[in-house]
Each structure stands twice: as C-alpha cells, then as structure tokens.
N, C-alpha and C positions, 0 to 999 in steps of 0.2 A: 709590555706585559701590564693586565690590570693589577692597580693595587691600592682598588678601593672596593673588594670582594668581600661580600657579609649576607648571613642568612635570611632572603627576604621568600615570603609565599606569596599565594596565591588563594583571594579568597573573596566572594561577592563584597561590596558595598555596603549595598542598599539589598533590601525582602524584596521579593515578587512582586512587578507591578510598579516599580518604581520607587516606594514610600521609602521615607526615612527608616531605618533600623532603629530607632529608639524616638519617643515621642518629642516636640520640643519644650523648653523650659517653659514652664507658666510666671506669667510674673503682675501683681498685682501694684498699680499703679494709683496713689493715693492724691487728689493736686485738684486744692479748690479753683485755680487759677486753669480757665479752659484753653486759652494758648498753650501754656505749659505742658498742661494733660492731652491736647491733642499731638503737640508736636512731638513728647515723648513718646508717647504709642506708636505714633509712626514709624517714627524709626526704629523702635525695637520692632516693630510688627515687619518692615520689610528686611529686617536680619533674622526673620525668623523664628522670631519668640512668638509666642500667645497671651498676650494684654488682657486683662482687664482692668475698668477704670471706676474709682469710686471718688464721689467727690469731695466726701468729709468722713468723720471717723468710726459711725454711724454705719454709713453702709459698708464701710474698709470690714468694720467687726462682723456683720454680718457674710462677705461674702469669706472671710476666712473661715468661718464657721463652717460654711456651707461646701466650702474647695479647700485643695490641695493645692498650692503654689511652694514655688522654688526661689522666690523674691519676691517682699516687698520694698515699695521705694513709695516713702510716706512724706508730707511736706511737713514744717512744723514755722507756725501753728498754723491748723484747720481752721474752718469753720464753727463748727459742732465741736470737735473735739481735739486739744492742741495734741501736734502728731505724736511730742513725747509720753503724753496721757496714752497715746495708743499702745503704742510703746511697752508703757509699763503692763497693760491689761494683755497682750502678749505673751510676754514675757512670766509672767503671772497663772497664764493658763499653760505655761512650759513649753512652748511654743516655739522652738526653736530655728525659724528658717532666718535667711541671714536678711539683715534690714539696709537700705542706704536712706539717709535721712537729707533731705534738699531743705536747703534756709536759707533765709538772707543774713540770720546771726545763728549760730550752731550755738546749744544751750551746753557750753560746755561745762558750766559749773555743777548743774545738772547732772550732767553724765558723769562727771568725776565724784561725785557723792552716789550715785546709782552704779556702779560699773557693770551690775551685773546686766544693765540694760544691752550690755554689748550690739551697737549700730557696726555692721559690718564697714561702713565706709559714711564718709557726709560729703555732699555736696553742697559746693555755697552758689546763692542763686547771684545775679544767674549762670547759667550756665550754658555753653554751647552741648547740641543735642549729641554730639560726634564724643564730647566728654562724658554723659551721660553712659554712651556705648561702650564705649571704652572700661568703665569702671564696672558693666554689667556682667561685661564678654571675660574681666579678668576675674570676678566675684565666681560667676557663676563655672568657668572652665576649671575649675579645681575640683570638679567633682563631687565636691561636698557638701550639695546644695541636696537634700533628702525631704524639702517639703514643711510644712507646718506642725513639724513633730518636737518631742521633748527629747531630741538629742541638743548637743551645742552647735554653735553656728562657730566658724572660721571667724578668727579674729583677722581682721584686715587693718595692716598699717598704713592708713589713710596721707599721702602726702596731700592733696587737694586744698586742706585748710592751712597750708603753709606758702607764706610767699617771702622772699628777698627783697629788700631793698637796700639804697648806696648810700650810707651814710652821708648826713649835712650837718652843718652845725648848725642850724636850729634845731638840732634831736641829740645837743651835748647832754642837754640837762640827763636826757630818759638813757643816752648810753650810759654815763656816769651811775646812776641810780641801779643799773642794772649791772655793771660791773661790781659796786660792792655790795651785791648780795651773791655773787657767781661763786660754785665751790673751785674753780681752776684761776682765778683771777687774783694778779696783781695791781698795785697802780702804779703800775708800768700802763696798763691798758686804759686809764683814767687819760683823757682829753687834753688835761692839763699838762700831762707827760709827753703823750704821744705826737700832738701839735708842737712840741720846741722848735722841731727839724721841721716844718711841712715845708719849708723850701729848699728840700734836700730830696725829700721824697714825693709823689705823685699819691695820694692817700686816695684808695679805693676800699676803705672797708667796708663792711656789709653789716645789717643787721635780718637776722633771720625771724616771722613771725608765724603766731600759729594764731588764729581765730582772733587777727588782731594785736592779740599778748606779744611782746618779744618776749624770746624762749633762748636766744643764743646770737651772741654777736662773732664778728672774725675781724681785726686788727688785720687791715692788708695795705700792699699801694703794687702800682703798677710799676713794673721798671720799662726799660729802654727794647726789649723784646715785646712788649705786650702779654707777657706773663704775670701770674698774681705770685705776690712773695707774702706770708706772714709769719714777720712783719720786718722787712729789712732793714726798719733802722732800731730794731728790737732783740733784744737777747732769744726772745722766744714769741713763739705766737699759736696760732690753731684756735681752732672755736672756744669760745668761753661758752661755758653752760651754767644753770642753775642746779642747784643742789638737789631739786627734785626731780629732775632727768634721768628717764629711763632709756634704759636700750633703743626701746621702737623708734624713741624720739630724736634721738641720736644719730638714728639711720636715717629719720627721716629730712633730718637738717643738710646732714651731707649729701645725700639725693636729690633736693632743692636747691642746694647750694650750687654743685658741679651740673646741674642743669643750667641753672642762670650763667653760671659762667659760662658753657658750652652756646647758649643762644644769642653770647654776649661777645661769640670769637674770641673770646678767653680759652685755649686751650690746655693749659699749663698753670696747673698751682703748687708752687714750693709751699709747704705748710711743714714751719718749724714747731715742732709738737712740743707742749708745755711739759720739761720736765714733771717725771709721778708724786716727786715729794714735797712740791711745790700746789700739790691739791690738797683740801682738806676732803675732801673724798675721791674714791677711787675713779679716773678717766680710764680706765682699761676697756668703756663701751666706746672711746673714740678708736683705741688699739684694733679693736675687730672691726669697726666701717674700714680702716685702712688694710686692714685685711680684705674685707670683700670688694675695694675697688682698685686693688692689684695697684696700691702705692708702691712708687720702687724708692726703699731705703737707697741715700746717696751720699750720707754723712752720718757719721758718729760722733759726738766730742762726747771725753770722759770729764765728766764733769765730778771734782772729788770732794764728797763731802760727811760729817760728822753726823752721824746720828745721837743724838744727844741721851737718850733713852739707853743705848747698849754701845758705850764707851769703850774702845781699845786702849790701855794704859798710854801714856808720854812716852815715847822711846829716850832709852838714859840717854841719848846723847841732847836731846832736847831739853831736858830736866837740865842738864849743866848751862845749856843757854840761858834757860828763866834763871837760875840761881846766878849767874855771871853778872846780866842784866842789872839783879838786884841788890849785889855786892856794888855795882857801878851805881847803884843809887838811880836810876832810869823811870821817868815817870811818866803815866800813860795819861793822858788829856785829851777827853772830847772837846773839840772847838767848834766854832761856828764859820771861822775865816778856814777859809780851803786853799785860800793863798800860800803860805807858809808850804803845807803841801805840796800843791801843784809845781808852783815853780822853783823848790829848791830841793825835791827829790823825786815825785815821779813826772817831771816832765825831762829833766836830764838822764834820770838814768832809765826813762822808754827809749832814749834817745841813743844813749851811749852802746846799750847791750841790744838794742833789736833795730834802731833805725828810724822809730815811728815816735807819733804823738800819741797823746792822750784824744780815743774818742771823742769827750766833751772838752770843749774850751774850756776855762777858769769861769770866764762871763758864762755859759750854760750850765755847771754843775752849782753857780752859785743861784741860779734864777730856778735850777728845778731844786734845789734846799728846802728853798724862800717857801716854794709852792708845797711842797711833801715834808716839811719840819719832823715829824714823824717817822719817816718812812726812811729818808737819805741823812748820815748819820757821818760825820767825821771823827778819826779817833788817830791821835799820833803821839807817838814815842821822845821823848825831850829829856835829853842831858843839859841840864840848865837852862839858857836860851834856843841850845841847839836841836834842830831835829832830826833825828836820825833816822825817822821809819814810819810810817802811817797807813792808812786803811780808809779808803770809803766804802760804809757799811750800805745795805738796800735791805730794811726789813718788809718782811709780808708776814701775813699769818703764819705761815708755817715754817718760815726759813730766815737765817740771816746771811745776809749774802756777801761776799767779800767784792763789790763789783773793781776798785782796783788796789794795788797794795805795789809797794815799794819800799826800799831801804839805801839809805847811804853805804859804802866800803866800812864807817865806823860802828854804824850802829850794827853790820852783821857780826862784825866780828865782836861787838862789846854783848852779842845776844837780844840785842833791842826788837827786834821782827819775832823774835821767839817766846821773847817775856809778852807782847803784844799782841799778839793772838792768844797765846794762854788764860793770857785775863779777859779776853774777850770770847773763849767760847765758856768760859764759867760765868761769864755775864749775862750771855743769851743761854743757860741753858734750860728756859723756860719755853724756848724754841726747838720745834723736832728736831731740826735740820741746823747747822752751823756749814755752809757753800763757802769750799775756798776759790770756784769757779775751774775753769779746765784749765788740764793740764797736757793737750797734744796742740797739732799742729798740722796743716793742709789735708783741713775737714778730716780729721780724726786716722788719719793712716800714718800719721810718727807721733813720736810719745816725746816730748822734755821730761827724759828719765831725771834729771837731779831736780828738778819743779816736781813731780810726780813726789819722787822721795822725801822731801821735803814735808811735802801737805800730809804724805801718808805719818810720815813722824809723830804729826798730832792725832792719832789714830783713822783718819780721814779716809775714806775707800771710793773708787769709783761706781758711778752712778750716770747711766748711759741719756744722755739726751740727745734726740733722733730727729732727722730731716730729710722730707720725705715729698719726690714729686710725683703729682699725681695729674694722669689725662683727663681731661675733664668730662671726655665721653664717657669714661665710665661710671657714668652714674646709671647707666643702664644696667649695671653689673648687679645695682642692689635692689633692680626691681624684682625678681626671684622668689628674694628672702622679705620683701613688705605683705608678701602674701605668706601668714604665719601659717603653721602644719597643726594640725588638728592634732587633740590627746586620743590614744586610746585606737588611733588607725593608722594603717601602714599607707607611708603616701610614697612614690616615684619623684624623682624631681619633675619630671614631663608635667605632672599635673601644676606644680609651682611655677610654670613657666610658660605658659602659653601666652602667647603672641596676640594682642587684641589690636593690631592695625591690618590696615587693607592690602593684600598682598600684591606688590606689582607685580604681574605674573610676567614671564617672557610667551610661556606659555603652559593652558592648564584644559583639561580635560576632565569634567563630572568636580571632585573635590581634591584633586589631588592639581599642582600648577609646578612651573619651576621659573625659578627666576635667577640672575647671577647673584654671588653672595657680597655680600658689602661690611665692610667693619663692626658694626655696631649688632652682629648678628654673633658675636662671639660669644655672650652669656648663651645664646639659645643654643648653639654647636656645644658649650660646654656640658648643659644641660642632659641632651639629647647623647654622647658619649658617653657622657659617668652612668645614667640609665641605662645604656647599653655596653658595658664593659665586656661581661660575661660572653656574650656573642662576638663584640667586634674583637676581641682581644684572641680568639679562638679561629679568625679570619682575617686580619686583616695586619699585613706587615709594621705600621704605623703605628699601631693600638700599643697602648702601657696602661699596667694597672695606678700609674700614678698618672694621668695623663691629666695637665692642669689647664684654668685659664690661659695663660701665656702661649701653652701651645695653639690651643683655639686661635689666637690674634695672630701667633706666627703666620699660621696656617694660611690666613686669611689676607695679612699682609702679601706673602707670597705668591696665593692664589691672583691677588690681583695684579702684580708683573708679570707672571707667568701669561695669562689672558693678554696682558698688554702686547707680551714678547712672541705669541701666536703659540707658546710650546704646550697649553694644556686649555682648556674649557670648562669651568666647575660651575654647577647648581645648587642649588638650595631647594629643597623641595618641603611646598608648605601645602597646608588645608587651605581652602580655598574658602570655609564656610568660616571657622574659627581662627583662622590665620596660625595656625599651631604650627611649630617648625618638626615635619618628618625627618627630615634626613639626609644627604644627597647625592650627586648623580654624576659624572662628568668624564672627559677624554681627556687621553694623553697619549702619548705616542702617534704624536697626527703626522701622518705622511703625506706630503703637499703632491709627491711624483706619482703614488700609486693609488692615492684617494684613499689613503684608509685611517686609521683610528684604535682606538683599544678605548672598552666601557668600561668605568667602573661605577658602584652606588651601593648604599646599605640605607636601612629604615630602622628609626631607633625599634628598640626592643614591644613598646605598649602599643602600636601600631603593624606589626608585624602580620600575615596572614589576613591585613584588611585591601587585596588589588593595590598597594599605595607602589610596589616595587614596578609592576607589569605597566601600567597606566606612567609611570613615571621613563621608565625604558622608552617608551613608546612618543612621548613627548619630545626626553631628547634628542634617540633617534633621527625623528622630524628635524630637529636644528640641524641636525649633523648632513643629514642630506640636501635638505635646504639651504643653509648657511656655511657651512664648510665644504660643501659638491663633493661629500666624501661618499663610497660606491662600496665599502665595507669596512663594515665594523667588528671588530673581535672583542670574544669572549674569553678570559681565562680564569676557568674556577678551580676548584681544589675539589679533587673526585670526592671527596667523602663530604661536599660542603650542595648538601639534597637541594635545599630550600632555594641558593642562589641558582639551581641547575636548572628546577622548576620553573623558575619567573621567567630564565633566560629562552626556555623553552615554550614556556606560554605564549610572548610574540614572536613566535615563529623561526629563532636560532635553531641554526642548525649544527651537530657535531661534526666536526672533521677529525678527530685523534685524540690521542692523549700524549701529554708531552708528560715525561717521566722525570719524577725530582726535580715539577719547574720552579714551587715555591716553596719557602725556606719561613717556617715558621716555629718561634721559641725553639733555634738549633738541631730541628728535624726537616727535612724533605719532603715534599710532598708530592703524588702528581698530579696532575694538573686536565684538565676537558677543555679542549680548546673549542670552541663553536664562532659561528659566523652569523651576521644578520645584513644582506645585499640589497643595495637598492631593490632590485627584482623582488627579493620578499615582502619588501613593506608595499610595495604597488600592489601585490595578490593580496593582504591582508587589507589595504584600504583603498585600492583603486588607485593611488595617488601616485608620483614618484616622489 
C-alpha cells in the first residue's frame, strides 16, 4: 500500500509558445574592473537572469533611473563614484531593491554608522563566479525582490565576510586582548591558563573573524576520536563573544564554525556551554543557534549557587555551626602557600571518601596562582597551627567560584567548613553569584543528596550548566533562518529556503528532475512539510502536526538502508532552474517475483497545480521500468483525495476498484481507488518501454 499519498494537480508550466510564465530577474551589474564585469554577466546571464552592466556610478544612477531591476550588485569603490556614495544616493531616493556590495575591504565601519544603508549581502573580492550565483539565486528566490521601489529590501545575514582560523601562538597576544573584553569570558580562557596542560590536551581552538575583526573565539582541543571538545581540560567552554554581539552574528559564527569543521572531517563537537550567570550579559542568542542546529543535550550538572542579590536565610542548623566554630575561636586566613591545603586535607581526604586526586597538582595550582594572583584565591580555616578546612576560590566578574573545598573529621564537627564559607559569601557579596560548584554525579543523572543539602543550607539553589553534542553537518540547518523575513509580509518557509546549488538530477524533464535524497537535504524536507502540514497531515499516514527536524533526518537516515536493503526507492524532487526542493516521489512494496511496486509522492503546498506532480510520476516511473524491470506499478489513493486521483490519471493510470476502509487516517477509515500504470501504458504514452 502507498503511503506517501498527498494532493498534487495538474497544471501548465510555461504560457503558449513555450515562454516563461513570469519575466526573468533584471539585475544591474556595477564593476569598473572588466574581467570581473564580464565574467559576472556571464554567468548570471546563462542562469537566466538579464544583466546589465554599468562601469562606474555615473552611469549605475542613470540606468536606475531609467529601469526597473530586482538587484544591484555595486563594487566599492568605483571609479567616478565609490560604490557606498552610490549606495547612499539610493537609498536616499527610497529606493529600496536589495544591493550586494563586492570589495576587497567591505567598509564596515561605514555601514555600522549608516545602517540604514542596508547591503543585502557583501562580497569580498575576489570571488569565484559560482559564489557570486550562489548569493544571487538565494537573495533573489525569496521573492521579495519588487524592483527599485520605496519598499524595504530583505535584510540578509551575510556569512561570506566571516572566516575561521586555528589558533597559534603568535596570535596569544590578540586572543588574550580579546578575551578580556568578551561578555562570556573567563581567564580560564586566557592562554596563560589554558596552555598549563597543553601536554595533556591536543589544542584545537579556533578564532572566528568577520571582515578581518575577530568577533568570537572557541577554547577547544581534539581528543583521541577526532571530535572537538570545548574544552576538555576546562570546566566550561562554547564560543566567547563580545559584548556587542547580536543575534545575526551569533548565527553567523556557528554557521562558519560547523562548516569549517565539517570541511575539516570534524564531525562531532561536544560544546560545554558557559554556564548564564557566569555572563555579564545575556548568551541565550547561543541558546537558540543550538536550538536551530538540533544540538542534542547529553549532560546536565547542577551546579549550586548563591545569588547574592535575593539571599535565602542560613538554615538554623548552619547558624549553630558558625557560632560553634566561633566559640572554638576558629580562624579564617587567606594564604598564598597552597601546600598546607593540598597535602594535609584535600588531597587525603579526595582520597579517603571518593578514591581520586586533586585535578591540579600542588606544582600546577601553585604556578596558575603565580600567573592569575587575582583571580585564584586561597582561604582556609586554622585552630591554632592546625588546619581544619579550606577552599580554593576562582574569581571572575560575576562570580566567585568555589573550584575545590575540603575538611578535616575535626574541623566538621567543630563547624570550621561552615563558619568558612559564611565569611566568605559575605566577602564576595559584591559578587552576583557565590558557585559552590555541582553537586551530582555520572553527567548529572544521580544527585550527592547530603553535598546538595549541605550547599542548599547556605541558601545556595541549582543552576543548570549544559553540554551539548552537535553534528557538525548541521550547519546547514541555519541556512533558512540567515535569510531574515521581511516586516509587514506574510512569507511561507519555502520562500526561506530555496536551494541555490545544481541539482544532480538522476533524472529531469522541462523544470521539474528527481534525484535520490541524501542527508544534508533534511532542513529542505523540514521546510517543505511544516509549509505543507495542512495537506499532508489530511493525506498522509506519517504526517504530525508536530513533525520536527529529527524526523526529516530519521526519515532520511532510514531512507538510505532501506535503498541499500532493496526494500524501497525514495526521490527528491527539485526545480531544475532554481534548484528549490518540490517534494518527493518513491516505491515500496517492490515485488522482485511479479515486477511490481506501489507509488507514492506529494509536492509541498506553493507549488501545487504547477505539472510538478504529473512530470514527476512520469520520470519515476521511467526508473522503475528501467532500473527495477518492474511491469506494474500501483496506485492507492483515498477516494475523496481529487487532486492525487487527477495527477494519477493524467499519466495514463488506470482504475481497477475501490478497496473499502484501506486507509486509516486520524482513527477513521477510508476507501481507497486502487489504479495501475503497466509498462504497456507508458510505451502508448511515449513510444518507449
């Protein structure tokens, strides 16, 4: 039985005579450099557009004056006139068609004092001519391209001006310098820290730029899989950004990012996300990129800490500790020696109660002291000469961290770990956050309820710190959303998401092709379903009004065993002109004994009634008689389901019956039109078997 059945019609292409149905794009080509200006035209002219070319800014203004185009793409600077001068006179005359701006330095400081100049996209020269395309086919297929009017033009989130590179140290000084001005950043992530262990770890970090600028660095190293970790020898890691980072730019870093890794057969990035109260501004724009590239959460630690601002009282039983403490005359002293510490209470009793050492050596926490005096802070509890309890502190801007802490059998019972912390979150409470660090156990699925109790005592509450692996294909995922949605107009996701590469067809007829579907095609299946819910979910067994990414990759994952294992056939049915993804097509229920098959296929919703269903039938068909030596194919539709009955009829199916209550949709029965399409019919329809 099909059960890939959905409303598709039937409906010309192309007007009388072969023409296009609607005119092509005009696009005004601005480039004193006549290689450039040649070899642009060209290739937009054999995709079909209509060029013209102006060589400085002079005759750019005149021919805008004179025509109506749907793009410009200006050099800057001109000859006559630098391109951003054009720019502004544009802009100026309300002129709103969308602009892509080619340079060998993009004036950015320019634009960010102008904004309203809005450049739909920039290109930095040079540039191959297939990028050029690329950035045209995705500008201009949104639809929203209306000409040299005083509407606004589609802001486009440009990744082009951004590139990756791998951290060296001759580029400590400019990481360092860039870290302390970051709103997410510790120095934890300073050089001087990070390098203690680099013979522990394989250091792969990255620095992210944009027109040159670094905009965000990543603290990572490679482990023994060839996966990126940030940062394994690190409490926490994720992109540092600067304080004046927006959204777009945010998207645009992890977009560039999981590409370079992807290209780099990096397939796998654990990114330990900087706890939130450890920013002095809000990261919740890194919270939604990992949203849009279907990071899967893989660990929790609750990490418990004081908010110093909206304090939970002492619990009395803590209160009797500080006062017990302070009847035992117990005295709290910041030292500089970490020896005293280390080796005569938290390295016996890590030892005694859990089995383990102290992460850092004595020689390591004394050497990153030396280097962060500021930052790494000793504090321990003394009945006379003795010590009964201590703390090494980690301060940052917004938090003071408890990184380890221990106590002798005397000093708990005399209250020492309790007076000890008390005087120490009233010391930092110039600090948001007071971090007694977590309090579970094998990546956050069991809890140390008496540790948990303990820290909550000081009014101390959990606070989730998250880690998160992410494919690094999907950085395809947030190409969609870099194409922003105009105010003020109703858009489809389909228009957000068209496809500007060349489609391998397997096979394609006029503008419609199919090809098999391959992984990285699952933002476009997502796409193409959520725009079509209403239809598919009213035809098709699979359809859910919640129907997510993850299903799309299922889908596709599956699809490709299934292929492997000879049990089904699936296509992808794209445009042939624009590369946009229709929809798709495919067999199951393949009978190897009696040659036959069962079709199914649906076409998203804003392409419906354009031939894309009938032309699509007809192609695969062709495979199925050709490459499967199958001699009949079946149809099963759902009688009241017009549109799919139409198509099926269009190439020449024929009815044999109705099967009664065959399919089974949202808990009701339906019947069912069973038809056929025999080799014999597709030979009468094109001569061919």
């Amino acid at each position: 039985m099909n059960e890939f059945l959905e409303g598709i019609g039937d409906a010309p292409e192309t007007k009388p005579g072969g023409g296009q149905a609607n005119p092509p794009h005009r696009i005004l080509i601005v480039e004193g450099h006549r290689d450039l200006q040649q070899g642009g035209a060209r290739v937009l002219t054999d995709s079909g557009y209509a060029v013209d070319l102006a060589e400085d800014g002079s005759a750019a203004w005149e021919a805008l004056s004179a025509n109506r185009y749907d793009l410009l793409i200006t050099d800057n600077p001109l000859a006559s006139r630098a391109g951003i001068e054009l720019v502004k006179k544009l802009r100026s005359a309300r002129m709103g068609l969308p602009i892509i701006m080619a340079a060998a330095t993009v004036p950015t400081q320019e634009l960010a004092v102008n904004p309203w100049l809005e450049p739909v996209a920039t290109l930095r020269k040079p540039y191959d001519t297939s990028r050029l395309l690329e950035v045209v086919k995705g500008i201009l297929n949104t639809g929203l391209s209306n000409g040299n009017h005083s509407a606004k033009a589609p802001k486009y989130l440009d990744t082009d001006s951004f590139s990756v590179e791998r951290y060296s140290t001759e580029r400590k000084l400019e990481w360092d310098r860039f870290v302390t001005t970051a709103k997410n950043a510790t120095f934890l992530f300073l050089r001087d820290y990070m390098d203690y262990h680099q013979d522990r770890f394989l250091d792969h970090s990255l620095m992210i730029f944009k027109d040159q600028a670094l905009v965000a660095v990543l603290p990572a190293n490679l482990d023994a899989n060839g996966s990126l970790i940030s940062h394994e020898g690190l409490t926490f890691g994720g992109l540092v950004l600067l304080p004046a980072a927006k959204l777009g730019e945010v998207l645009a870093c992890f977009s560039v990012l999981l590409h370079y890794l992807s290209q780099n057969k990096i397939s796998k990035l654990f990114y330990k996300r900087i706890p939130a109260f450890y920013s002095t501004l809000t990261d919740d724009d890194v919270a939604y990129a990992l949203f849009l590239v279907e990071a899967r959460l893989y660990r929790r630690d609750c990490s418990v800490a004081i908010s110093q601002s909206h304090q939970v009282p002492l619990r009395t039983n803590h209160k009797r500790l500080v006062k017990r403490a302070t009847r035992a005359g117990v005295q709290i002293i910041q030292e500089t020696n970490f020896r005293p510490f280390w080796e005569r209470v938290l390295t016996p009793q890590l030892f005694a109660r859990y089995g383990v050492k102290p992460v850092h050596t004595l020689e390591e926490i004394t050497l990153l002291a030396g280097r962060f005096p500021a930052n790494i802070k000793q504090f321990s509890a003394y009945s006379g000469d003795e010590i009964l309890s201590g703390t090494t502190i980690y301060e940052t801007p917004t938090v003071a961290h408890s990184q380890y802490a221990a106590v002798t059998e005397k000093g708990r019972e005399c209250g020492a770990q309790a007076y000890l912390f008390s005087r120490l979150i009233e010391r930092y409470k110039d600090k948001e956050f007071f971090d007694f660090g977590i309090s579970n156990e094998e990546e956050g699925r069991a809890l140390n309820h008496g540790l948990l109790d303990w820290k909550e005592g000081f009014g101390a509450r959990c606070r989730a710190h998250d880690f998160y692996e992410i494919a690094t294909a999907n950085y395809l995922k947030l190409q969609p959303v870099l194409l922003a949605r105009p105010k003020k107009m109703h858009m489809t996701p389909t228009s957000l998401n068209q496809r500007s590469t060349t489609v391998r067809a397997l096979a394609s007829a006029g503008r419609v092709a199919i090809r098999r579907f391959e992984l990285s095609d699952a933002p476009l299946l997502y796409e193409a379903v959520c725009e079509s819910l209403p239809n598919l979910c009213s035809t098709l067994t699979w359809c859910r009004e919640d129907y997510s990414q993850e299903q799309a990759m299922t889908f596709l994952r599956g699809e490709a065993a299934a292929w492997h294992q000879g049990n089904r056939h699936d296509f992808a049915i794209f445009d042939t002109q624009d590369g946009s993804f229709l929809g798709s097509i495919g067999f199951s229920h393949l009978d190897r004994r009696y040659r036959s098959a069962s079709i199914g296929y649906w076409v998203r919703t804003s392409r419906l009634n354009q031939g894309v269903g009938r032309q699509a039938i007809l192609l695969a068909a062709r495979y199925a008689l050709e490459q499967l030596e199958t001699n009949r194919i079946e149809f099963v539709i759902a009688r009241d389901n017009a549109p799919s009955l139409h198509a099926a009829n269009a190439v020449g199916a024929r009815q044999e019956g109705v099967l009664r209550e065959k399919i089974l949709l949202k808990g009701i029965f339906h019947d069912a039109i069973l038809l056929s399409l025999l080799r014999s019919d597709m030979v009468s329809l094109s001569g061919k078997p």
